[in-house]
C-alpha positions, 0 to 999 in steps of 0.5 A: 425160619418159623416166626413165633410171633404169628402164633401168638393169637392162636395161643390166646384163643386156646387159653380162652377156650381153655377158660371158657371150658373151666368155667363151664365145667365149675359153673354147669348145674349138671356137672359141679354145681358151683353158682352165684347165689347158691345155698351156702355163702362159700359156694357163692364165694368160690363162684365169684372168686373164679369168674375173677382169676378167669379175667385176669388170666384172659387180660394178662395172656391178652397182654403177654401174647399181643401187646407185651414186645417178645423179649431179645435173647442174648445173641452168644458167639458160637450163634447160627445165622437163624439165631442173628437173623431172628434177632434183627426181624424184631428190629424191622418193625422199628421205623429207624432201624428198617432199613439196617436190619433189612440189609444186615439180614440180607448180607447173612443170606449173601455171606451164606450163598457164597460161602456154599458157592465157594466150597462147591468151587474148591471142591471142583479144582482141589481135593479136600485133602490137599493143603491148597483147599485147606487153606482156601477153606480156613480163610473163608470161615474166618471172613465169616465170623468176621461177618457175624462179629459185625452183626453182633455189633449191631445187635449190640447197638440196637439193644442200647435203646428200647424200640419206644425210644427210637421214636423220639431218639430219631425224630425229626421233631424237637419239642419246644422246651427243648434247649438248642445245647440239648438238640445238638447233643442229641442230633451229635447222639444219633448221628453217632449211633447210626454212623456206628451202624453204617460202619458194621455194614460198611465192612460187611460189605467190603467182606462180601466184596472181597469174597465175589474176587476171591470167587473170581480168582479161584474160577480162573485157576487151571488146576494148578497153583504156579504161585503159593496160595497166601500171594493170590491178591485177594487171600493177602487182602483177606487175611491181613483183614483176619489179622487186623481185626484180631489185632483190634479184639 
């Protein structure tokens, strides 16, 4: 995935070049001949009005491009992994959220590891047009949008706060006009959204879990199945997990 973010300082510097090379194609005395202090007060006037925009066009670029936080896009359900994961790469600058974003990225990229490993591993033992692949093949896309619905969730909960506020929502520090009712509430407040976090994770992680033992089963099958596929323990596991969280939405 491409960072857009690194090619901000080569956007300014072309907006400055392209400055630079207005203003020299107004002001040059061989080409247009526009000058402060020239013989008519208009020519004077256009001249400074020029220099003027030319500045603020410089500061402003200067702030969109280099201070200015990229705006967060609104993650929609039917979103790639590309597209979560994009939005959590904003988050690892946040002190706070590092960590979590780090791991929810890092179970995308496992989720998307072992769902390729698992449809290489149906595609060795069953044909895909045998309903026992069908019904391997439905369950592990419905884990994975169980998985990217928790991602979402966290995203969700990053975007209650802005990334300035984490700083002081998650610092150890209290200011002494702080009223001790106050640093309890906000203590209760924070522990409350990252037990959020952690719980989005957790359940990510049982997936995931989930999914290396249904690996596992799947390898050990000879071929044929001497039982239905929905008693392989871990297809009951994964589908009362697909049936509880349906039930929740």
């Amino acid at each position: 995935m491409i960072d857009l973010n690194r090619y901000r300082p080569v956007k300014l510097l072309a907006v400055i070049a392209g400055v630079v090379i207005l203003n020299i194609a107004v002001l040059s005395p061989g080409l247009l001949a526009v000058k402060i202090g020239g013989t008519e007060a208009i020519e004077t006037a256009a001249a400074v009005t020029l220099l003027f925009i030319s500045l603020l066009v410089v500061l402003y670029s200067s702030y969109t491009l280099l201070l200015k936080p990229p705006a967060v896009k609104e993650i929609l359900p039917s979103a790639m992994p590309d597209d979560y994961t994009e939005q959590l790469e904003q988050y690892k600058k946040v002190k706070a959220l590092k960590i979590d974003a780090a791991l929810a990225i890092d179970q995308l990229d496992r989720m998307d590891k072992k769902k390729n490993a698992l449809t290489r591993l149906l595609a060795q033992r069953f044909d895909p047009g045998e309903l026992s692949y069908r019904k391997f093949h439905t369950v592990i896309n419905e884990v994975e949008k169980l998985l990217y619905l928790n991602i979402r969730g966290i995203l969700g909960k990053f975007r209650l706060f802005e990334p300035s506020e984490f700083s002081l929502f998650a610092g150890s520090r209290t200011p002494a006009q702080f009223t001790d009712k106050l640093i309890q509430r906000k203590t209760a407040l924070y522990n409350d959204f990252f037990a959020s976090i952690k719980a989005f994770l957790g359940a990510n992680e049982e997936i995931l879990l989930k999914l290396d033992q249904l690996l596992l089963e799947i390898s050990e099958l000879d071929g044929t199945i001497d039982q239905p596929v929905e008693e392989i323990p871990c297809m009951q596991e994964l589908s009362a997990l697909i049936t509880q969280t349906k039930l929740y939405q």
